[in-house]
LUMGU-202851 format. One line per field, with one value per residue: x, y, z of N, C-alpha, C in turn. Coordinates in steps of 0.001 Angstrom, whole numbers, m for minus. Atoms other than C-alpha are relative to their C-alpha. Layout:
% LUMGU-202851
n_X: c(X, ...)
n_Y: c(Y, ...)
n_Z: c(Z, ...)
ca_X: c(X, ...)
ca_Y: c(Y, ...)
ca_Z: c(Z, ...)
c_X: c(X, ...)
c_Y: c(Y, ...)
c_Z: c(Z, ...)
END
This chain:
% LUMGU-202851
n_X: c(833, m448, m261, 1130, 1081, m634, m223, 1702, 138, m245, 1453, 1034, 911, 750, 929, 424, 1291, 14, 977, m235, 106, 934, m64, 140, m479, m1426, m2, m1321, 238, m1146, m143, m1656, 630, m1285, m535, 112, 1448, m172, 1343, m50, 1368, 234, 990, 835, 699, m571, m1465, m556, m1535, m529, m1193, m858, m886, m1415, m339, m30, 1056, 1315, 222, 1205, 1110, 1203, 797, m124, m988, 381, m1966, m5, m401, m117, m1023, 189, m55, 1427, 350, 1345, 656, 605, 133, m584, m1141, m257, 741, m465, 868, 771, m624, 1177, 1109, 1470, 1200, 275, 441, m823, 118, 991, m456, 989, 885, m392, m179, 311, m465, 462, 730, m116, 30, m1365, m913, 592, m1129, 201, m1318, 681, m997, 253, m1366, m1630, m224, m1161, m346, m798, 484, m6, m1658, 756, 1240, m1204, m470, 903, 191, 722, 688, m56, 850, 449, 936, 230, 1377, 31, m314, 1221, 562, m525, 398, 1461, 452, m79, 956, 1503, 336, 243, 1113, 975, m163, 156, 1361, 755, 42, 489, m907, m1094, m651, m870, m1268, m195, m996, m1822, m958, 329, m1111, m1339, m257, 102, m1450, m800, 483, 48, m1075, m633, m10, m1279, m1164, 63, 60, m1978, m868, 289, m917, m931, 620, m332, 541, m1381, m806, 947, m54, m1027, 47, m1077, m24, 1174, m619, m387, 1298, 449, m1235, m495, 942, m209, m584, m656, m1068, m1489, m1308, m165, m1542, 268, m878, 536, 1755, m506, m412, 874, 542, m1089, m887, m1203, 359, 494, 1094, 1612, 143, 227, 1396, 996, 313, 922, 1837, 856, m16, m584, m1170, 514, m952, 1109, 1193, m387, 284, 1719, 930, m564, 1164, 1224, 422, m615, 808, 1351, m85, m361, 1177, 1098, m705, m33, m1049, m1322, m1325, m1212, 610, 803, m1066, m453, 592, 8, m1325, m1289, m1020, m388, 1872, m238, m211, 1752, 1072, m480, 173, 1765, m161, m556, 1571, 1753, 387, m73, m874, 851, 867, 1307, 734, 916, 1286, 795, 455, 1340, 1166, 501, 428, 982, 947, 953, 922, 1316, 1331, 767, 1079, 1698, 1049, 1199, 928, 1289, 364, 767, 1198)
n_Y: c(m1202, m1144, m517, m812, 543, 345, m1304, 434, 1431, 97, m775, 1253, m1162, 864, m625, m1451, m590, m713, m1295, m1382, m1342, m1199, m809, m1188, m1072, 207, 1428, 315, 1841, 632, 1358, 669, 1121, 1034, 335, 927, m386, m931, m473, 136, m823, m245, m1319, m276, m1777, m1129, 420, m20, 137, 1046, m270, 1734, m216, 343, m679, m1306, m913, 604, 288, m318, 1667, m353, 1521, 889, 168, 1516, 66, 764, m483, 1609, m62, m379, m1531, m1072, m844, m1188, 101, m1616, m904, m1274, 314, m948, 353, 583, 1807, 786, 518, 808, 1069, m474, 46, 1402, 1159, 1604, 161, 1379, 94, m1308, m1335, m1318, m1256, m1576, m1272, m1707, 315, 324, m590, m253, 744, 1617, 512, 1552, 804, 781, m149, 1260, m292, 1158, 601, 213, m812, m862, m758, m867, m98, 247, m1211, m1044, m77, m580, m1704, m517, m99, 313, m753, 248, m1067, 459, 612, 1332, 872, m238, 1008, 1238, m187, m298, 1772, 499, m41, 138, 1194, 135, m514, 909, 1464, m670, m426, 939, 1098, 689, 1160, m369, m1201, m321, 259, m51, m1579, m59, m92, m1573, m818, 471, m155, m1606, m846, 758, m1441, m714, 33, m373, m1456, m895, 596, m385, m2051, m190, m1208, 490, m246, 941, 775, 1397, m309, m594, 1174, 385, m952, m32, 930, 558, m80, 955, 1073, 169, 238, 1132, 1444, 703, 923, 1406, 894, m561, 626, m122, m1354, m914, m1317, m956, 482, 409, m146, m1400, 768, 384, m1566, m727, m1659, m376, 120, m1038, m506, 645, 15, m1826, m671, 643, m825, m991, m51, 119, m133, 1084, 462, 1049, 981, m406, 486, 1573, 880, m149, 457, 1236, m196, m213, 1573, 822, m624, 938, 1425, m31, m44, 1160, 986, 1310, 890, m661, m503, 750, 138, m983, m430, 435, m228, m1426, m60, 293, 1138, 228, m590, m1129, m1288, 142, m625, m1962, m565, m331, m143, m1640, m90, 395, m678, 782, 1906, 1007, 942, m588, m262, 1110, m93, m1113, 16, 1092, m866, m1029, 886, 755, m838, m554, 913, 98, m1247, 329, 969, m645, m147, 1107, 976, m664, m346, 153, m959)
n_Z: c(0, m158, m1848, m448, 171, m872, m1229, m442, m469, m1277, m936, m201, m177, m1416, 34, 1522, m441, 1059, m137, 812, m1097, 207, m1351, 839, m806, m885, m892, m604, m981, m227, m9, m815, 840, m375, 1249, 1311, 517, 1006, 259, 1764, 139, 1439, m694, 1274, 516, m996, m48, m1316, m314, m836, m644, m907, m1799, 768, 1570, m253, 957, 456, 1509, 548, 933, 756, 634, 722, m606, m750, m939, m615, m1424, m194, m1090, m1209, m925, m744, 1732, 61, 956, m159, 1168, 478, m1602, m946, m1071, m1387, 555, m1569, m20, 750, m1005, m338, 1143, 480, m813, m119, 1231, 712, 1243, 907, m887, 393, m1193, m161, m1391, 513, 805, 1355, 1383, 699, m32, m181, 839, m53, 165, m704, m1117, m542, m930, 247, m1178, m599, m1388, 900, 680, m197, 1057, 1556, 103, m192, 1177, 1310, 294, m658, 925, 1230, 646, 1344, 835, 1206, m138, 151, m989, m884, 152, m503, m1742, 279, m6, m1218, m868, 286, m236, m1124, m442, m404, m976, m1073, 191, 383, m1195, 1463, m756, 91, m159, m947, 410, 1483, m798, m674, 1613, 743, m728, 690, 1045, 245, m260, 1056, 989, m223, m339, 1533, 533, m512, 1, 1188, m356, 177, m1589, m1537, m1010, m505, m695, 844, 937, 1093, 363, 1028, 1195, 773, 594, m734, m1518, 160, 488, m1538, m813, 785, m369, m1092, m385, 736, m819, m750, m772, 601, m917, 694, m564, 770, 1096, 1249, 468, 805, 1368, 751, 256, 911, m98, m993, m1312, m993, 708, m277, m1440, m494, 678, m997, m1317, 671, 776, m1266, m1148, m654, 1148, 583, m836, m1307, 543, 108, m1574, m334, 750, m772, m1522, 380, 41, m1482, m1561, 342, m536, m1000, m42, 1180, 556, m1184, 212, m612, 672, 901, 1155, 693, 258, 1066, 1186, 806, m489, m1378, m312, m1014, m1016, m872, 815, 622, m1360, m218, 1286, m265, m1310, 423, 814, m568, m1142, m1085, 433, 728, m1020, m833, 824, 253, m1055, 151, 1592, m532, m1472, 608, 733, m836, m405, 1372, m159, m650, 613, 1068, m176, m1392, 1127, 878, m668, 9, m1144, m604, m729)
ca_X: c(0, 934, 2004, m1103, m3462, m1018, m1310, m5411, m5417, m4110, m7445, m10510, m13905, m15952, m18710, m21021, m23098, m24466, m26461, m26990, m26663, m29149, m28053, m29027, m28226, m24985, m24160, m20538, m19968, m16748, m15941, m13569, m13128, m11033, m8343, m9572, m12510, m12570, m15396, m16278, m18890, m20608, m21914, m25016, m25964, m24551, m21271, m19155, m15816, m13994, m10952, m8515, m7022, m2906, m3491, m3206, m5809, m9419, m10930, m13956, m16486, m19147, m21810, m20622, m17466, m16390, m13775, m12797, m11220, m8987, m6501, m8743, m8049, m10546, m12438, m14790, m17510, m19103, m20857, m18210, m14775, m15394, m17877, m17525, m18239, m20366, m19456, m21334, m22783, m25526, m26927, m26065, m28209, m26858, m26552, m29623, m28493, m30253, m31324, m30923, m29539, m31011, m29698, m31088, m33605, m31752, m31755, m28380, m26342, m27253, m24047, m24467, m21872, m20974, m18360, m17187, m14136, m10827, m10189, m6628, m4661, m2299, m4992, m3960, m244, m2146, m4230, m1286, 108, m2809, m3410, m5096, m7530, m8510, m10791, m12171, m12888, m12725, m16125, m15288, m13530, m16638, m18579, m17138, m17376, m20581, m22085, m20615, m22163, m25698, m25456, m24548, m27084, m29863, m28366, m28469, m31726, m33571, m32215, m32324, m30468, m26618, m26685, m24273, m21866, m22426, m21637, m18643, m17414, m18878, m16589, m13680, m14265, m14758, m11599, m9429, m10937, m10942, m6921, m6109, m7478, m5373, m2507, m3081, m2960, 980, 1078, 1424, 2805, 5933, 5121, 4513, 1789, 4875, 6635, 4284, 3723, 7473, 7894, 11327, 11048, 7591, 9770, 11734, 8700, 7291, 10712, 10475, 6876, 7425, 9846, 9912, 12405, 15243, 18271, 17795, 21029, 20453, 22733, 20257, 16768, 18693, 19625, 16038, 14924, 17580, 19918, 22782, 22898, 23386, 21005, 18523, 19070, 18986, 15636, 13754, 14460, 13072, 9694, 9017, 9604, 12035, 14927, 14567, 15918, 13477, 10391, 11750, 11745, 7741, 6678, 8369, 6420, 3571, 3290, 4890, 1685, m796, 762, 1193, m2857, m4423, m1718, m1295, 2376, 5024, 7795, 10623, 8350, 6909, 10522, 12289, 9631, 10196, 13920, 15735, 17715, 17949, 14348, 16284, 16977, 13025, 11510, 14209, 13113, 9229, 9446, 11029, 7885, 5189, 5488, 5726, 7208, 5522, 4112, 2324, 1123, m332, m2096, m3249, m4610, m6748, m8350, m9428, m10452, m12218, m14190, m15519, m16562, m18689, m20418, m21191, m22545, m24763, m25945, m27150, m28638, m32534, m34294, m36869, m40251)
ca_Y: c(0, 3552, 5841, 7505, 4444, 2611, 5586, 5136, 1620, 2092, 4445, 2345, 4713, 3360, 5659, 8671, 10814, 12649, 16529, 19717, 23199, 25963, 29039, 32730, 36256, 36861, 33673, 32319, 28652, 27347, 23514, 21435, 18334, 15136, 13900, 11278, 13048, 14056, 16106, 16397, 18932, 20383, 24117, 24054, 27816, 31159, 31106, 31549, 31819, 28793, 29445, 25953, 26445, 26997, 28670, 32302, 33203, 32179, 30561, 31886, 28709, 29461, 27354, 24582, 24508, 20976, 20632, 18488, 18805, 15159, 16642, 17238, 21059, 23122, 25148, 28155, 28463, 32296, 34775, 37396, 37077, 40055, 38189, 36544, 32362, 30445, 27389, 24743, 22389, 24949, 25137, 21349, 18637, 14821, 14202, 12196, 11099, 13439, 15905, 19617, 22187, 25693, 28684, 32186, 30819, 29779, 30639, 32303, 29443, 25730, 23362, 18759, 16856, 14220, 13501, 10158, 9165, 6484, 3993, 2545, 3366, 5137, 7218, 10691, 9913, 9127, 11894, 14403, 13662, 15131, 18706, 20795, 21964, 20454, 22922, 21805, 24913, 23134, 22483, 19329, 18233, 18950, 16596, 13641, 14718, 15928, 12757, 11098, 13253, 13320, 9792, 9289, 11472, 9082, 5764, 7410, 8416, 5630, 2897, 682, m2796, m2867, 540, 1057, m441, 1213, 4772, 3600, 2800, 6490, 7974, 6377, 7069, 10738, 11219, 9112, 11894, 14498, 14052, 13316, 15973, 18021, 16001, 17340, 20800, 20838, 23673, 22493, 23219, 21749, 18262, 14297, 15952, 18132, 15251, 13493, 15861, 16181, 13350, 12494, 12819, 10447, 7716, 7611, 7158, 4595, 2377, 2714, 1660, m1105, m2701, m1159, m4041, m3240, m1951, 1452, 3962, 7310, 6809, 4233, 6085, 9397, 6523, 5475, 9865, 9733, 12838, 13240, 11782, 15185, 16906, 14452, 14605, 19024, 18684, 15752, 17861, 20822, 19496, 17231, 18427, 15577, 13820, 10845, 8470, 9817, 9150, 5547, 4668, 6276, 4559, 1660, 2234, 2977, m689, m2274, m391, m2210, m5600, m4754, m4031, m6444, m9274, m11028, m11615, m11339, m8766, m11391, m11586, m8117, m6874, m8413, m7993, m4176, m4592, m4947, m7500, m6745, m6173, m3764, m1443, m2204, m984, 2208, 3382, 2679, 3868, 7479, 7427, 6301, 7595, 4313, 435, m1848, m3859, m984, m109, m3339, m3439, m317, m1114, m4384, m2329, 207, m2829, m4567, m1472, m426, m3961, m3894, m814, m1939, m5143, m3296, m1859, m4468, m6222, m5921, m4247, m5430, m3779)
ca_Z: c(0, m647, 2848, 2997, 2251, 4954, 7848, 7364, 7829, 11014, 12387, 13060, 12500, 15536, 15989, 13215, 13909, 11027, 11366, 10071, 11509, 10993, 12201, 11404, 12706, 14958, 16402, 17966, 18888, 20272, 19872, 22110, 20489, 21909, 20032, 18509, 16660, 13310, 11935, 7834, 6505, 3449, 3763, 1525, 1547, 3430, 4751, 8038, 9462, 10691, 13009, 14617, 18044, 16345, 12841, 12820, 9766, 9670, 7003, 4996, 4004, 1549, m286, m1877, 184, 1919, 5327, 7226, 10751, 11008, 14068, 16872, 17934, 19475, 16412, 16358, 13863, 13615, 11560, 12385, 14530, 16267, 18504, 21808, 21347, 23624, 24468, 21662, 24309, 25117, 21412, 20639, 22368, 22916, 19141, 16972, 13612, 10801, 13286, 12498, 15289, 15271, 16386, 16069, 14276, 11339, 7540, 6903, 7297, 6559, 6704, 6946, 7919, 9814, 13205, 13840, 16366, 15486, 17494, 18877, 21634, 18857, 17153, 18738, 16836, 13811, 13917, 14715, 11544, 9517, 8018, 10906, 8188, 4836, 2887, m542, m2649, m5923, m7276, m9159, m6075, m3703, m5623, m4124, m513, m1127, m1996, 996, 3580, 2082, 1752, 5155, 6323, 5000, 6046, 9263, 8705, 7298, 9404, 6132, 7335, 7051, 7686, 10158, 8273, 4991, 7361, 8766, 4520, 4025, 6987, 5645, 2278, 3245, 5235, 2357, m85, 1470, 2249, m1463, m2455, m154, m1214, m4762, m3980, m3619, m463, 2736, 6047, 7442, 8055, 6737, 4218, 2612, 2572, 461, m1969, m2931, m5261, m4094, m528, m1102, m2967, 259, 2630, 130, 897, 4158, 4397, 1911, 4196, 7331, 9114, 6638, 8399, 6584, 6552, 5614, 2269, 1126, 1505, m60, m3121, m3336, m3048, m5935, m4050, m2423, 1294, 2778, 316, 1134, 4814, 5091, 2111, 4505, 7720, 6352, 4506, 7385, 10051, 11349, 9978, 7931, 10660, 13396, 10686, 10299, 14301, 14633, 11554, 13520, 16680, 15195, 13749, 16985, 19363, 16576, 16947, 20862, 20470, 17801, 17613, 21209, 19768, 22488, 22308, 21046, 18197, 17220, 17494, 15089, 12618, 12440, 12599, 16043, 16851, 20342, 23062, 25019, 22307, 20669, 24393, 24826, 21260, 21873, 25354, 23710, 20864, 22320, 25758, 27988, 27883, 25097, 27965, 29708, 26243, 25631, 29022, 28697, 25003, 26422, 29697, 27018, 24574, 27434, 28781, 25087, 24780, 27769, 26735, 23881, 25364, 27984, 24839, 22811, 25777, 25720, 27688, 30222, 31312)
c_X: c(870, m158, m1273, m1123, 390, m350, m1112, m435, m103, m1524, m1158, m1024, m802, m1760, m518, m1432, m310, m1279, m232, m58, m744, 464, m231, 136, 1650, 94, 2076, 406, 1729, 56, 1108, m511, 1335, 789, m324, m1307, 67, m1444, 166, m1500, m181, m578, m716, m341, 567, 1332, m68, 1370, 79, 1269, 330, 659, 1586, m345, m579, m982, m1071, m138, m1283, m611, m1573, m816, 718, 1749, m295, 1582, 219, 1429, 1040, 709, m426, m117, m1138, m225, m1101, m580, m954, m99, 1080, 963, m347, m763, 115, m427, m763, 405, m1468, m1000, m1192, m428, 277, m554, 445, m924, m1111, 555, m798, m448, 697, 391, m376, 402, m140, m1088, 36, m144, 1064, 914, m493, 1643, m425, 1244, m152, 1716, m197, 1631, 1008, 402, 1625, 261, 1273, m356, 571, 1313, m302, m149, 1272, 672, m877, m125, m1070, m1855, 146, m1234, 32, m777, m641, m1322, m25, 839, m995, m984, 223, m545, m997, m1545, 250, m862, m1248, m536, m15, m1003, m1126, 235, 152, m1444, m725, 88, 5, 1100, 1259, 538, 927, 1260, 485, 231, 1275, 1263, m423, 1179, 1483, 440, 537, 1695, 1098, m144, 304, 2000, 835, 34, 556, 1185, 537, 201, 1385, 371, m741, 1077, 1086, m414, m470, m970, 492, 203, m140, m31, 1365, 651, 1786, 71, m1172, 787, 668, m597, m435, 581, m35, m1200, m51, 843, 511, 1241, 1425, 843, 339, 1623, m414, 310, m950, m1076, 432, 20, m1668, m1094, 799, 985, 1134, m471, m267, m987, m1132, m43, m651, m1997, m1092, m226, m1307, m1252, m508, 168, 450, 1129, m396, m64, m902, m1476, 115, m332, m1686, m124, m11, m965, m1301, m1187, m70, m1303, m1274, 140, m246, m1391, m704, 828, m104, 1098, 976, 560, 1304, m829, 123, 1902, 1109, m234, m164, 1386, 889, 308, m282, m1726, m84, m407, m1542, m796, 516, m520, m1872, m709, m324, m1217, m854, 195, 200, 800, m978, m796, m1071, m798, m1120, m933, m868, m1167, m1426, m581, m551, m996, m1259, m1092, m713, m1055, m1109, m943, m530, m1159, m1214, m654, m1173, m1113, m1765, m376, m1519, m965, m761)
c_Y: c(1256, 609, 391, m1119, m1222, 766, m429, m1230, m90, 898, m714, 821, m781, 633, 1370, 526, 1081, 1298, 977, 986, 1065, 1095, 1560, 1121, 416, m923, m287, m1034, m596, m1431, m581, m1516, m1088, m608, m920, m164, 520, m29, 227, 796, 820, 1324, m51, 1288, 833, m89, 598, m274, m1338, 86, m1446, 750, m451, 655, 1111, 362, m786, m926, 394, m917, 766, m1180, m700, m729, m1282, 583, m705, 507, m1578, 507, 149, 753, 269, 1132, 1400, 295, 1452, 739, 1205, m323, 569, m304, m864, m1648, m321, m1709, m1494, m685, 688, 221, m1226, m1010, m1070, 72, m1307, 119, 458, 616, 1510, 782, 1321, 453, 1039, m31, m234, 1093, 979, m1080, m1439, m1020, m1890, m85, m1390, m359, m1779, 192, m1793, m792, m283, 730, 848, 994, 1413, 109, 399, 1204, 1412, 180, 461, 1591, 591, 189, m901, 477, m149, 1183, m215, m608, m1285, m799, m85, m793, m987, m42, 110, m1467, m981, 98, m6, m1590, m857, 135, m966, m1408, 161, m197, m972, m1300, m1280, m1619, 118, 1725, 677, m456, 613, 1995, m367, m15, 1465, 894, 155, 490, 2039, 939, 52, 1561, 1100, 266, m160, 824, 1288, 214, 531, 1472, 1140, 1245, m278, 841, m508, m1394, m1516, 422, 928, m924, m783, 206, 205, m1596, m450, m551, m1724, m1772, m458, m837, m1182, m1182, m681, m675, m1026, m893, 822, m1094, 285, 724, 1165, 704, 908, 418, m1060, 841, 1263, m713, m233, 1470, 401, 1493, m833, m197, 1394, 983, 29, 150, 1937, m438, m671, 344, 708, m204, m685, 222, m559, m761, m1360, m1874, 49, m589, m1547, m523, 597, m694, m1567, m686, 71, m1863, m663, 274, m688, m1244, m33, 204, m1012, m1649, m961, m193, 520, 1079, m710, m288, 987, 674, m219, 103, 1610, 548, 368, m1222, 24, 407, 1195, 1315, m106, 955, 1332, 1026, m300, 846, 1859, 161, 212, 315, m948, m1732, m524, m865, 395, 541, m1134, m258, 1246, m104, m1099, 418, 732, m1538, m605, 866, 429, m1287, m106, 1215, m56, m1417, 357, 633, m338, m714, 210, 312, m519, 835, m30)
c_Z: c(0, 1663, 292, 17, 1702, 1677, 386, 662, 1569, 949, m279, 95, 1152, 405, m1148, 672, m1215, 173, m987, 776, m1048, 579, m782, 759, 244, 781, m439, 237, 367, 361, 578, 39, 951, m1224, m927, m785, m1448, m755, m1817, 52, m1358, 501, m1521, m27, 1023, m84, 1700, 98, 923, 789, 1017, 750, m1055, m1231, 124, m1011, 622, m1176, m647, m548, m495, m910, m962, 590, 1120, 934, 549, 1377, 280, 1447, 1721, 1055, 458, m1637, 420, m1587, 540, m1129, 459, 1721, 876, 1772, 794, m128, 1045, m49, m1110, 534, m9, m1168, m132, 1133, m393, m1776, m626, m1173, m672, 627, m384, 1581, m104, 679, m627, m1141, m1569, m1309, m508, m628, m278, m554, m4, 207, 1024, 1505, m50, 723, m713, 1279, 67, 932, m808, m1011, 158, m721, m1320, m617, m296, m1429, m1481, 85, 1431, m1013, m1503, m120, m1462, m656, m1590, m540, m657, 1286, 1095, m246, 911, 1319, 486, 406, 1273, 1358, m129, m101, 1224, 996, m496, 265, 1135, 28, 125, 1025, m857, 1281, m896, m351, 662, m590, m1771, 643, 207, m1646, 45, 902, m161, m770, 77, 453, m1159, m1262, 251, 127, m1108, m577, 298, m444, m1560, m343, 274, 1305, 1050, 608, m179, 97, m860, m1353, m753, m551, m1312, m1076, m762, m606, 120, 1218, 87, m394, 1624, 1366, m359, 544, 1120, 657, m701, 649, 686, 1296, m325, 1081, m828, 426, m965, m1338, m1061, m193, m369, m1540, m281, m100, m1429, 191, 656, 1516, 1042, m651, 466, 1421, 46, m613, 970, 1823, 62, m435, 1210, 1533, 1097, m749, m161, 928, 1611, m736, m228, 1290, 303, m934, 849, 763, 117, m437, 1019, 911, m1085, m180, 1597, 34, m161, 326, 1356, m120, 1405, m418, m1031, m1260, m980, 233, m1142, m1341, m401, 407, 1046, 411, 1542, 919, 525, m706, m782, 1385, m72, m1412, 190, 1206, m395, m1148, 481, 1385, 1124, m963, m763, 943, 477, m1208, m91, 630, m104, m1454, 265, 528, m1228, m1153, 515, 336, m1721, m290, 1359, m289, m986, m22, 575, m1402, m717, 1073, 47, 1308, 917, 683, 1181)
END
């Protein structure tokens, strides 16, 4: 798989909730979102400013305009900066799927979209590594996205059978889309979606997700960027935001915390298979990534595994009158 179809794999959509917002007048709303939330939306008519907790402009969204939110910041959505936010909870009630939100009695603004959250205990990494914003102004690219959330919105709706699973392909599809189409757009930040985009640098990336056990050396993945080792080392600082040798041990870690999740395999296993030889040096290098020992990841990954499963069982269970 290509890096970007690779990265996705790894986020698990788990829950959707699909709405619309009505809102008309002067109205303010401030959103504080957990990390592992990403929101997608279509503005069918009006417009409004969108501002992310970290990026110094606004953004202006007008009809026919699509965005998507994959990173998780805190956001504000308003007819006009100058005004004070409130905090969203008090205009949004516990979310129904196709339900509309009013505020100010509507008719300026009408946007759809839809919020769903990523599962793993490595989503907030994941996540980190995506554009703060992705804003689709292009009207043949708006199609696409388009279609997604409206289709969401009535398998939501309707309740049709295998609907729940024909949202979770729509949430997918929408992020996947929505992130190519970014990817196409050639100006980015600093960061692995530079990276990407420079068709050298990308070859690179490619290698090292095509076999990430190899014992890379900076010398070969400059040979398969086609540059010069120190070339390639200064240009892969610079676009991503890390040197090529640092993006090699997270992509590492990144695999290692979804065997250390999904797999059940020991360490003397899952080590080897994303090249270390030794356990010690596999833990001090996951330890420095990921934040704790592969062990306490793993426990930590089941308790979280185990508690979602019972909430989901108390769920299904019927209920008695």
């Amino acid at each position: 798989m290509d890096p970007l179809s690779e990265v996705l794999s790894l986020l698990r959509t788990r829950s959707y909730v699909s709405s619309g917002f009505d809102a008309g007048g002067d109205w303010s709303l401030h959103f504080q979102l957990r990390n592992d939330i990403i929101k997608c939306y279509a503005v069918e008519a009006g417009g409004c400013w969108l501002a992310v907790e970290g990026i110094a402009e606004p953004v202006w969204l007008e009809a026919g305009d699509c965005f998507v939110l994959p990173s998780g910041r805190p956001f504000r959505l308003t007819s006009d900066m100058s005004l004070h936010p409130a905090d969203a909870k008090t205009a949004f009630p516990p979310a129904e799927p196709g339900g509309v939100v009013t505020v100010n009695g509507g008719g300026d603004l009408f946007l759809v979209g839809s919020r769903f959250t990523v599962a793993g205990h490595h989503a907030g990494l994941l996540l980190k590594m995506m554009p703060p914003i992705v804003h689709i102004r292009k009207k043949a690219d708006q199609a696409a996205l388009r279609w997604c959330v409206a289709r969401m919105r009535e398998e939501l709706r309707d309740a049709q059978p295998g609907g729940a699973l024909i949202a979770q392909h729509l949430a997918h599809m929408m992020l996947i889309q929505a992130l190519r189409l970014h990817l196409t757009e050639g100006v980015h930040d600093v960061g692995w979606f530079a990276a990407l985009t420079d068709r050298r640098l990308c070859a690179a990336i490619s290698a090292i997700h095509a076999d990430p056990a190899r014992r890379w050396t900076l010398q070969e993945l400059a040979t398969e960027a086609g540059m010069s080792r120190s070339v390639f080392a200064q240009r892969f600082r610079e676009t991503a935001g890390e040197t090529a040798m640092d993006y090699l041990t997270r992509w590492r870690m990144l695999l290692a915390g979804e065997q250390l999740e999904n797999s059940g395999q020991p360490i003397s296993v899952i080590a080897p298979a994303i090249g270390y030889d030794s356990e010690s040096a596999f833990t001090t290098a996951f330890k420095r990534v990921m934040g704790c020992t592969p062990r306490d990841y793993g426990r930590r990954a089941r308790q979280k595994a185990s508690a979602r499963n019972a909430v989901a069982e108390k769920a299904e269970m019927p209920r008695i009158a």
